[in-house]
C-alpha positions as a printed NumPy array, in Angstrom:
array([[-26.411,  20.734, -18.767],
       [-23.14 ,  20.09 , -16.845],
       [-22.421,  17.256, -16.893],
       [-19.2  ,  17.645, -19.34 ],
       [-18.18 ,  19.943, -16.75 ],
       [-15.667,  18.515, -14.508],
       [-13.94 ,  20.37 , -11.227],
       [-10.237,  21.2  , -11.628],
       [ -8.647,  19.233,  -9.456],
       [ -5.447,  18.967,  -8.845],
       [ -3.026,  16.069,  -7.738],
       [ -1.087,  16.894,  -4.387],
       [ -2.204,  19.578,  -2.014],
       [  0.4  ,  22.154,  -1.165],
       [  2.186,  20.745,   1.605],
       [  1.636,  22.247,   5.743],
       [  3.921,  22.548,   7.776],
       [  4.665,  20.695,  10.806],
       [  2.938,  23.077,  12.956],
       [ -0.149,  23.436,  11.345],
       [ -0.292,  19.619,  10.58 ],
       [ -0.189,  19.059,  14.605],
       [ -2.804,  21.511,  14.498],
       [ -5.116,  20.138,  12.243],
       [ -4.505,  16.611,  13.785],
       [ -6.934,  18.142,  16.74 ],
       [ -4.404,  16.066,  19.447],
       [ -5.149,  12.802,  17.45 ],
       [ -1.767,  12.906,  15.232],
       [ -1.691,   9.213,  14.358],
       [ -5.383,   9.449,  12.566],
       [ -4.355,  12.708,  11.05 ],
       [ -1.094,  10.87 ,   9.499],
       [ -2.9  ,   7.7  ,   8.243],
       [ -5.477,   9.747,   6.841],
       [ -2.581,  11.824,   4.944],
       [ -1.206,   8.61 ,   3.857],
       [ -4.498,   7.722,   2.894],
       [ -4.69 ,  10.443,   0.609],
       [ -1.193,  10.22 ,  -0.676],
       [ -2.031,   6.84 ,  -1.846],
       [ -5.11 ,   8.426,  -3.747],
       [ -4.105,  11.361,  -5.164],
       [ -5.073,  12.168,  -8.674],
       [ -7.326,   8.994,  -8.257],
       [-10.774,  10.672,  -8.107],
       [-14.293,  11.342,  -8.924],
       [-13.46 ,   9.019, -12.204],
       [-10.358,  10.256, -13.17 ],
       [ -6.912,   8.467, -13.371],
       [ -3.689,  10.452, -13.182],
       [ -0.683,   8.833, -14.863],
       [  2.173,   9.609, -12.681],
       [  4.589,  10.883, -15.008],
       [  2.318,  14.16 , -13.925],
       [  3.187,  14.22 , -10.413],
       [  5.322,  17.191,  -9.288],
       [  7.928,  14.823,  -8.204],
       [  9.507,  17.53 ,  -5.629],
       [  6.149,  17.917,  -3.707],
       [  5.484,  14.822,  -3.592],
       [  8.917,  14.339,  -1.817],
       [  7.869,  17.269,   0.408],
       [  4.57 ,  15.1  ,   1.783],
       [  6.612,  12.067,   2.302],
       [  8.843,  13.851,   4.43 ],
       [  5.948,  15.243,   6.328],
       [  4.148,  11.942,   6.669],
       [  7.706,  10.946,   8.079],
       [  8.045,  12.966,  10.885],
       [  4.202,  12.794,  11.871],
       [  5.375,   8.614,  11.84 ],
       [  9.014,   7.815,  11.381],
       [  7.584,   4.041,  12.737],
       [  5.334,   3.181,   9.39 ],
       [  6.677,   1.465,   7.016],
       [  3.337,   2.559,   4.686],
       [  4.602,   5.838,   3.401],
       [  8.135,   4.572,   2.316],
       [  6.698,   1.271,   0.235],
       [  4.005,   3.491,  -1.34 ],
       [  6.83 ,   5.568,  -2.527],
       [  9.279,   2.475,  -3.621],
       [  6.431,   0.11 ,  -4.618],
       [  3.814,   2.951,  -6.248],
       [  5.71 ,   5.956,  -7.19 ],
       [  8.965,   4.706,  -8.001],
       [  7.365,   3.784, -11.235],
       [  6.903,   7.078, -13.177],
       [  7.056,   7.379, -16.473],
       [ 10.158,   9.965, -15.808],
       [ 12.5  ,   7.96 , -14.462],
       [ 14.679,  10.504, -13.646],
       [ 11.616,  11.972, -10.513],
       [ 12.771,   8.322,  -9.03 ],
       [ 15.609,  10.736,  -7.722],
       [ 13.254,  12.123,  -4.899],
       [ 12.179,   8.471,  -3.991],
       [ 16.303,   7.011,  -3.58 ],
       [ 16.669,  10.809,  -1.543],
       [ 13.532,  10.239,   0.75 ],
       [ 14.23 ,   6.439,   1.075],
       [ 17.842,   7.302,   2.624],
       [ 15.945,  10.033,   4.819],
       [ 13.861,   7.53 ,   6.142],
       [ 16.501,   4.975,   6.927],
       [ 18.595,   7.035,   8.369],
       [ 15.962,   7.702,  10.779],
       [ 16.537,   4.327,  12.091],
       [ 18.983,   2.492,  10.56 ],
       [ 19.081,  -1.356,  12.154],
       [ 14.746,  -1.535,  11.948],
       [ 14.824,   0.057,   8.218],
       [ 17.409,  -1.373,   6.573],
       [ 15.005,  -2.804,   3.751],
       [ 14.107,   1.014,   2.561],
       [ 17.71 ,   1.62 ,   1.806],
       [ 17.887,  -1.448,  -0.064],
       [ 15.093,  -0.124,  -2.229],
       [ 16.979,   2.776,  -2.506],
       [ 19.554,   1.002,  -4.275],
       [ 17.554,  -1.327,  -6.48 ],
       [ 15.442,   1.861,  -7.67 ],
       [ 18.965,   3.746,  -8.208],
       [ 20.897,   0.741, -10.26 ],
       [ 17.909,  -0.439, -12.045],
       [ 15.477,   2.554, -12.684],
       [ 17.785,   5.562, -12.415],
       [ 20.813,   3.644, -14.129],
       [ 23.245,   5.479, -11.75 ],
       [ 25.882,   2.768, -10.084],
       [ 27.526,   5.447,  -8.48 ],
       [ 24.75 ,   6.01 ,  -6.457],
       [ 23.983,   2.803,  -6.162],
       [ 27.202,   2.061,  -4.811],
       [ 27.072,   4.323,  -2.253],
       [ 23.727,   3.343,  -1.065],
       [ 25.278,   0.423,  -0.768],
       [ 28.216,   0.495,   1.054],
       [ 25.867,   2.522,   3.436],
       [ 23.692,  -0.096,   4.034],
       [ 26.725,  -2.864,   3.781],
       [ 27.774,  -0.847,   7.304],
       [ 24.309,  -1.293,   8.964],
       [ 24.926,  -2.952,  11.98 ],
       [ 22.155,  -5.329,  12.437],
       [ 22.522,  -9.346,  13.17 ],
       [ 19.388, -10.174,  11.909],
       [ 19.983,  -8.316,   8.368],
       [ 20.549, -10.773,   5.135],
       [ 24.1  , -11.099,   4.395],
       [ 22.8  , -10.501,   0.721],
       [ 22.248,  -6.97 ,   1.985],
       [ 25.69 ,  -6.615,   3.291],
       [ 26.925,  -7.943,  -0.099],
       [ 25.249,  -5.442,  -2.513],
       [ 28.408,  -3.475,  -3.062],
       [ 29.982,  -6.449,  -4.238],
       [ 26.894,  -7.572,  -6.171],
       [ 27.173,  -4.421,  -7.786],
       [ 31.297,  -4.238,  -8.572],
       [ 30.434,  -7.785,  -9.953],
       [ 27.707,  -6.361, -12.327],
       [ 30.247,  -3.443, -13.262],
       [ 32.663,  -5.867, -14.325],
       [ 34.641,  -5.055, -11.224],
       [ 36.101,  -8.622,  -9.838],
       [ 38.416,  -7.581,  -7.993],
       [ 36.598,  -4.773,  -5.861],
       [ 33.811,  -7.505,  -5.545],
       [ 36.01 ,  -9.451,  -3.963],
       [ 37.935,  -6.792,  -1.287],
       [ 34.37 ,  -6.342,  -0.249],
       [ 33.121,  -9.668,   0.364],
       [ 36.966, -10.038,   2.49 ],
       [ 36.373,  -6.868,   4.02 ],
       [ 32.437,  -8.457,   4.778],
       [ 34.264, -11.955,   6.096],
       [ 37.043, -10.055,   8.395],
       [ 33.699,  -8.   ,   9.971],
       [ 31.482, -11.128,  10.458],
       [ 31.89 , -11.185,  14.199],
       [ 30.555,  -7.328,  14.493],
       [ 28.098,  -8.453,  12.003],
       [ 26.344, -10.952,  14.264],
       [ 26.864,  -8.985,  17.278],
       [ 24.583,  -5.583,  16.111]])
C-alpha cells in the first residue's frame, strides 16, 4: 500500500559550519571531507530518483564547496566536480557561483592551481557569455608565476582580445608576455 509513496528528500543539506564539521569529523577530518565530497557528488541522485540540476540552489551549493575547501584546500576533487559536473546547469547564469568558487580556490594556491582558474575563464567566456569577466580571470591567471604553467595559459587574455576582435590589445599582451619571459621561467 505504499509503495507510490516516496520520502521528500531534498538535494543539498543545509550547510555546518566549520566548527561543527571538525566536530562531526570525530578527529578523522580527511574521511569526514571525502565523505562530504562523496555526497556532493550524489546529491539529488537517490533511492531512484534523478535531479536535473537546473534545481540546485546554486548559492548553497557554493556554500558546501567552500566548506569542502577549507576541510581540503589540497584536492583537486571538489573544484572539477564543480567545473566538470555542475558547471553544466540548465541556468547558465548559477555557473556564476562555480567562476566565484573556482577563483576562491585558486587563490588559495595560486602556482599548484592554476588549471581551476583557467576553468574559471572557459566557464565565464563560453557558458556565462561575459568577456569582461573572462578577461579578468585572465589577466589574473596570465600573472601566475609558475615555470611549469602552459604559455597558452599566460596567453588567454590575448586569446580572448583576439576573439573580441581586439588585434591590437592581443598583441600588447603577447609583447607584454615576451618582455616577462625571463620571470616566467624563473617562478
Amino acid at each position: 500500500y505504499t509503495e507510490k509513496y516516496t520520502p521528500d528528500l531534498g538535494i543539498l543539506d543545509n550547510v555546518p559550519t566549520l566548527n561543527e564539521a571538525k566536530i562531526a569529523a570525530l578527529g578523522d577530518e580527511q574521511f569526514y571531507f571525502r565523505f562530504l565530497a562523496l555526497n556532493l557528488q550524489n546529491a539529488g541522485d537517490s533511492f531512484g530518483r534523478f535531479t536535473a540540476l537546473k534545481n540546485y540552489d546554486y548559492k548553497l551549493l557554493q556554500k558546501w564547496l567552500y566548506l569542502l575547501d577549507e576541510l581540503d584546500h589540497k584536492s583537486n576533487f571538489v573544484p572539477s566536480i564543480a567545473s566538470y559536473y555542475y558547471s553544466n546547469t540548465q541556468n547558465v547564469k548559477d555557473n556564476i557561483f562555480i567562476v566565484e568558487y573556482l577563483e576562491s580556490h585558486y587563490d588559495k594556491d595560486p602556482k599548484a592551481k592554476w588549471w581551476w582558474l583557467a576553468m574559471a575563464v572557459n566557464i565565464a567566456e563560453f557558458k556565462l557569455k561575459d568577456s569582461n569577466l573572462a578577461l579578468r580571470l585572465a589577466f589574473k591567471l596570465s600573472n601566475t608565476k609558475n615555470a611549469h604553467m602552459p604559455r597558452w595559459a599566460q596567453q588567454m587574455p590575448a586569446i580572448l582580445y583576439a576573439k573580441l576582435g581586439e588585434k591590437e590589445l592581443a598583441f600588447e599582451v603577447l609583447n607584454d608576455i615576451a618582455s616577462r619571459y625571463d620571470d616566467y621561467s624563473q617562478g
